[in-house]
N, C-alpha and C positions, 0 to 999 in steps of 0.2 A: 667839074665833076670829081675831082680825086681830092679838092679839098673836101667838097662832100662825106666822101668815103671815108676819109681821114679820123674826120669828127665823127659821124656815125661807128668809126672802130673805136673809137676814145673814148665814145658812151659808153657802147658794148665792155669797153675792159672795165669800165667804174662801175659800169653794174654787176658784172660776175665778182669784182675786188668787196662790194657792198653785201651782195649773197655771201661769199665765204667768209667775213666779218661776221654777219647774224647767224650765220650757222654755227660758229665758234662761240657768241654769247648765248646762243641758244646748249652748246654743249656744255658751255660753264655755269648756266642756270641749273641745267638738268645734274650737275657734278654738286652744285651749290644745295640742291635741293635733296641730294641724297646724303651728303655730308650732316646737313639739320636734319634728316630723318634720324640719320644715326646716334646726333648728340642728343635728341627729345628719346630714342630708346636709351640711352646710354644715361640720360638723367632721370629719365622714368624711374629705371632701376634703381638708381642710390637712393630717389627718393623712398620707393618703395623700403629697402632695405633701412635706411633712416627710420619711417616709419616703425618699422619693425625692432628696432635695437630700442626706442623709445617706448614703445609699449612693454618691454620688458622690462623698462624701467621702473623703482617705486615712485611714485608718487607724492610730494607734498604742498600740504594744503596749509592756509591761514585764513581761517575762518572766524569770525568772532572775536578776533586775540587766543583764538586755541591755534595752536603750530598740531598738525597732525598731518602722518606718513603711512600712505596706506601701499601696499604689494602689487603689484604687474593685474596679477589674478584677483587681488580683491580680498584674496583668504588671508591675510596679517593685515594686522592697522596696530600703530601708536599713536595716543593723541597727550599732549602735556595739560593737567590740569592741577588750577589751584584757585584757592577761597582765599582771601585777608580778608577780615573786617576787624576796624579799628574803631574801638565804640568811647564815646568820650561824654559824661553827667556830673550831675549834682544833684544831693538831698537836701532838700528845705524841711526839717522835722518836726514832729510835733512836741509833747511833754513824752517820750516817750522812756520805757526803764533805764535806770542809770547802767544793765550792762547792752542794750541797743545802740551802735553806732553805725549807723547806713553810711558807706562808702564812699566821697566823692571821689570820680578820678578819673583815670584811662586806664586802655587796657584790649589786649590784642583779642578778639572774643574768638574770632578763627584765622587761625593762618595756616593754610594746608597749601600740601604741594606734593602730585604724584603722578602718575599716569595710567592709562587706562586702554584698552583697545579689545581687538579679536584676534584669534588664532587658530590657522586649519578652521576657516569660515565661522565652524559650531560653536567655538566655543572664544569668551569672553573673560575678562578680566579687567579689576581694578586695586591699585596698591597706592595707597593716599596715607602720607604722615602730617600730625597737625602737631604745633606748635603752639596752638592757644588756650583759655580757656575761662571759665566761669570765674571772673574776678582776679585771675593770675595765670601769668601764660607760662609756658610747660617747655622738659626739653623734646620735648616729640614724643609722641606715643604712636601709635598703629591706629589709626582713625578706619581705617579700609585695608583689607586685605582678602578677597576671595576670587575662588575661580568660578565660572559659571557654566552650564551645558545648555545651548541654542537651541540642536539639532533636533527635538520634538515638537516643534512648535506648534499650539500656543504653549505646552507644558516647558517647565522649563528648573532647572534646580542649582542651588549655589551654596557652598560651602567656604569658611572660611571667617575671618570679623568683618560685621557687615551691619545695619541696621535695618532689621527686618521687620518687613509690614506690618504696624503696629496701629494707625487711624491716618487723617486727614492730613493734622496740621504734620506728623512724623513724617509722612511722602511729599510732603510741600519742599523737604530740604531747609536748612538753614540759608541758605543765599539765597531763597524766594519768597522768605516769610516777609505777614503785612508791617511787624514790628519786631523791636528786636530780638524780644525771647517767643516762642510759645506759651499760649498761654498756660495757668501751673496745672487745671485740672488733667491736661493733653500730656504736658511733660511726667506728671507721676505717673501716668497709663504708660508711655514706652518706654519707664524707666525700669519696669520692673524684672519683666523677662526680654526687653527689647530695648535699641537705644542703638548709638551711635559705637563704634569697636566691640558689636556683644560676640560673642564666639559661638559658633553653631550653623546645621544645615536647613536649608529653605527650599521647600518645593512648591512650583506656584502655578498656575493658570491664568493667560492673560491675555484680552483682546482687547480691539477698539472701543469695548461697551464697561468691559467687566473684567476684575483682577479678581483670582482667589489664591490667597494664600497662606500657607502654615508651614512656623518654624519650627525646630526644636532646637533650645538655644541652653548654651552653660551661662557662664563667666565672660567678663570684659578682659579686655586688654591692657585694661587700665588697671585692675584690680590687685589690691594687695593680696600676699599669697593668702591662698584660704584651703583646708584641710576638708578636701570632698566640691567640690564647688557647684554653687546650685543649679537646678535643673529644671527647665519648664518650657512650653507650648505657648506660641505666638501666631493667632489667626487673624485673618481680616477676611470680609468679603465687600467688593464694591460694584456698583451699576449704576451707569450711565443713564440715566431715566431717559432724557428728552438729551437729542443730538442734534440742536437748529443751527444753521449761522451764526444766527443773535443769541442763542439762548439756551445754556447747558445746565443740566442741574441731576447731582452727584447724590446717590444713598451710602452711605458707610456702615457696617456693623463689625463690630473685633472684642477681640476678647483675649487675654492673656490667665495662665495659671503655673504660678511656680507650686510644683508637689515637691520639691527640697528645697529647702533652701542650705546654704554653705556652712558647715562647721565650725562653732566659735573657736574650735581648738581641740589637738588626736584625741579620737576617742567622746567628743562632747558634740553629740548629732542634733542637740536642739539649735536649732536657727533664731536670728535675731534680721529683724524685718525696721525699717522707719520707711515714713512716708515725710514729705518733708519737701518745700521748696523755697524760692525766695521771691525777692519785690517783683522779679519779673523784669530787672534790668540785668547787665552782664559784669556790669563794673562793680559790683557789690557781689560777696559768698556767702553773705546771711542766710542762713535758714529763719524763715519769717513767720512761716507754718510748718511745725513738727511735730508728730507724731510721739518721737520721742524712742528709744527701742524698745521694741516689743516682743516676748518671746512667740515663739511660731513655729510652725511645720507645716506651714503653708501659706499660699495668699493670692488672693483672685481680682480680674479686674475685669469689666466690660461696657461697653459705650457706644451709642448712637451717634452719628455724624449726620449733617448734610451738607452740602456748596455749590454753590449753582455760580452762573454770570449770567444776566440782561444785559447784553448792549454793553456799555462801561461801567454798566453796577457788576461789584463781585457780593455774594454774601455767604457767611457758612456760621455754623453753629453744632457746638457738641456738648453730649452729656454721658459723664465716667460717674460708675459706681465702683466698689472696691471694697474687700472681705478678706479681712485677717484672719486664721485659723490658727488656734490659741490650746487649744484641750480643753486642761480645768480650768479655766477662766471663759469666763462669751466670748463669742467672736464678732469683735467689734467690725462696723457698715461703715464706709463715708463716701463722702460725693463731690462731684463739682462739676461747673458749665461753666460754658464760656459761647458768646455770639460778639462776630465780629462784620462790619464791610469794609470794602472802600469803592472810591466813586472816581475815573478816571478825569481828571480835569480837562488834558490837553484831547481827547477822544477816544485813546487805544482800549482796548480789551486783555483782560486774562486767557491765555491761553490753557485748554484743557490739554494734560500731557495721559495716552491711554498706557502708556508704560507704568506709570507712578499713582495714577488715579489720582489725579490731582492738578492745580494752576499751578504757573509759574506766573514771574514778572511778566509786565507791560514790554515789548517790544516798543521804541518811539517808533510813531510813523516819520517823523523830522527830528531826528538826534542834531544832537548841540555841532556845528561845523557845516552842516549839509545850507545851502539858501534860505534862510528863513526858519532854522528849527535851532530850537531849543530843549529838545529833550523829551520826556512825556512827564505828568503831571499827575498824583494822586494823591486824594485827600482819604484818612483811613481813623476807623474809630472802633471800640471794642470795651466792653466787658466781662469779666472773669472773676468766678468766686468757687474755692475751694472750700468746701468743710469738713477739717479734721479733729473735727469733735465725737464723741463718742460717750453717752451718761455722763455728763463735764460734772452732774451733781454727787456720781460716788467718787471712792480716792482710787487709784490707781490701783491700791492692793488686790478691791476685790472685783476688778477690771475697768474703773473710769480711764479714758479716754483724752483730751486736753491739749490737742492738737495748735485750736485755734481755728476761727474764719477769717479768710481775706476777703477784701475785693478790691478791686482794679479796677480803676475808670480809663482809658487809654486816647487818648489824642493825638496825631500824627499826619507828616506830610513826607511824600516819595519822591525823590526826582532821581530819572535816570536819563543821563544826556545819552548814551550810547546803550547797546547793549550788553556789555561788560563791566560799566560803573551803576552805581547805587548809593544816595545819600538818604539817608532814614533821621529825619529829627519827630522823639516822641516826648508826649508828655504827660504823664502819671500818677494817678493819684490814688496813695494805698492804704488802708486803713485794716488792722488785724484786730479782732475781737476774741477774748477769751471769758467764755460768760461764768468762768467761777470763780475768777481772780481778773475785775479791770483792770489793776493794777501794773498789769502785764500788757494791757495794751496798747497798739503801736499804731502812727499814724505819720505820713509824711507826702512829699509833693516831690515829683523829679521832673528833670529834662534831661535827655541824653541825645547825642549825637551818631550815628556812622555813620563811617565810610566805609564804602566795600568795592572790591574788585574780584571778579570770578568770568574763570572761561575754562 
């Protein structure tokens, strides 16, 4: 019996030795558990506040091959932007005059580099210098420079050198055109009170459907000094007719009018006007169609547009008229069209932009790198005819005209492997008629090349 007891005490002490074991893991669980309560608030916290020091952080972004930095709050952004296109041809010619010599060569057609963003939310800004230019490149000139006011929107106003709404192909941008120049009738229309570095303020109106706007513009940036510098009114109105998935299609009407034009010299207020373009390539500075100078105190332009996309059809088409005002002499009319498409091979679409009233490039759906992509693919083609002729049968004295008609036959293929390269190979054939002197007429065959980078 007392071993009995022995053992039954022996139990007894292992199991109260067992209780106060589990009571102690049970205090070191409960010590455990409140220890990680405290380090889960204690990292709650830095993270919180991590959060918070990073949200007051700017921002940057690489999108596209654009590098942009934008504010905590959103109200500043910078974004880095720039255009090359390096355009490279040859002229096969005809019998044409012994002083006509069309181009062959290279030559940097844009090379800009500037930046661009917003500030204090409302308001906007872009300052872009270019380095290139129509058959010889430059040492920089002011391509962009204006500020702009947001805070009305859709109303909206900009001041500074800019290129103000002037038609179709002019809001297309030179990095989105189907070919490499615009065509010439397009280009004399924004050349005259609007264009690329024109100095002046632009107030405009602008939604998803419809852009309306009017400049009042001087002088270029570019411009050799001039005594009084000319002065005139740049309108455009556009609408979105039809806004499908598949199927957008664009009205344009604009109209430009300079009532001064610039001072030949102190004291000497008649103005002197040409109209005037070339083959329609970049690598060449020929004037091909000219006018020639004309005296003036005035000069007017105005022109139809349309552009639509089906599916992967793009198409557009315009027609410029334009009036010299002369005094004693008529005031000579002239004119020009141009219809162009293209037709996406690999399947993308032109995108309609409502900022610009207008397409850009094809996006690939399978840029060159990605599984199986090579890029996006377009086949593009277009005709353009200028007439700057005006009575070619009296003599200039007592107001003939002798301009010259061109036309363009244009041939071309796009490939964009990514969305910030662009190879453009076109092919062209130009023929200029002057119906009072053949003799004077010009005719030639070209191929040219770019490359271009833009973001």
């Amino acid at each position: 019996m007392a071993r009995d007891s022995d053992r039954l005490e022996a139990l007894e002490q292992q199991l109260r030795e067992a209780q106060q074991q589990l009571g102690q893991l049970k205090a070191k669980a409960s010590d455990d558990r409140a220890a990680l309560a405290d380090i889960k608030r204690a990292s709650s916290g830095q993270y919180a506040d991590l959060k918070d020091r990073l949200k007051k952080q700017p921002a940057a972004r690489f999108d596209r091959g654009r590098f942009t930095f934008v504010s905590a709050n959103g109200d500043f952004s910078l974004a880095l932007r720039s255009t090359v296109q390096f355009d490279a041809g040859t002229f096969a010619q005809g019998r044409n005059p012994p002083n006509v010599d069309l181009n062959s060569g290279t030559n940097f057609r844009r090379a800009q580099f500037g930046f661009a963003g917003t500030a204090w939310r409302d308001w906007s800004y872009n300052f872009t210098y270019d380095f290139g230019g129509t058959g010889v490149e430059q040492r920089g000139y002011v391509y962009r420079a204006y500020i702009q006011y947001d805070g009305l929107k859709p109303f909206g106003v900009r001041i500074g050198a800019f290129a103000p709404p002037a038609n179709v192909e002019d809001a297309t941008g030179g990095a989105n055109l189907l070919f490499l120049e615009r065509p010439s009738a397009a280009t004399i229309a924004r050349g005259l009170a609007g264009g690329s570095a024109r100095q002046g303020i632009n107030a405009f109106m602008q939604g998803e459907r419809y852009l309306v706007s009017v400049a009042y513009t001087g002088g270029k940036s570019t411009d050799a000094v001039s005594f009084d510098e000319q002065q005139g009114l740049v309108g455009r109105a556009s609408y979105l007719v039809v806004d499908a998935p598949d199927f957008k299609w664009l009205l344009d009407a604009d109209a430009s009018h300079v009532f001064r034009l610039a001072d030949t010299a102190p004291g000497h207020p008649t103005g002197i006007v040409s109209l005037s373009n070339g083959p329609e390539l970049s690598i060449d500075a020929s004037r091909t169609v000219d006018t020639g100078p004309l005296s003036a105190h005035a000069v007017s332009e105005y022109g139809l547009e349309t552009a639509g996309v089906l599916g992967r059809v793009y198409g557009e088409a315009g027609w410029f008229g334009y009036r010299v005002g002369r005094g004693p002499l008529p005031d000579p009319s002239f004119s020009g069209w141009h219809v162009e498409s293209a037709v996406s091979l690999s399947g993308e679409t032109r995108p309609y932009d409502p900022v610009t009233a207008s397409f850009h490039n094809p996006e690939p759906n399978h840029p060159l790198g990605t599984p199986g992509g090579f890029g996006a693919f377009e086949a593009v083609a277009r005709f353009s005819r200028v007439d700057l002729d005006w009575r070619p049968d009296l003599t200039p004295a007592v107001g003939g005209v002798t301009g010259g008609v061109q036309d363009i036959w244009a041939l071309g293929v796009n490939w964009y492997p990514n969305a910030t390269l662009k190879f453009m190979l076109n092919y062209d054939n130009i023929t200029v008629r002057h119906a009072e002197a053949p003799g004077r007429d010009i005719s030639a065959n070209a191929v040219a090349l770019r490359s271009q980078i833009a973001f």
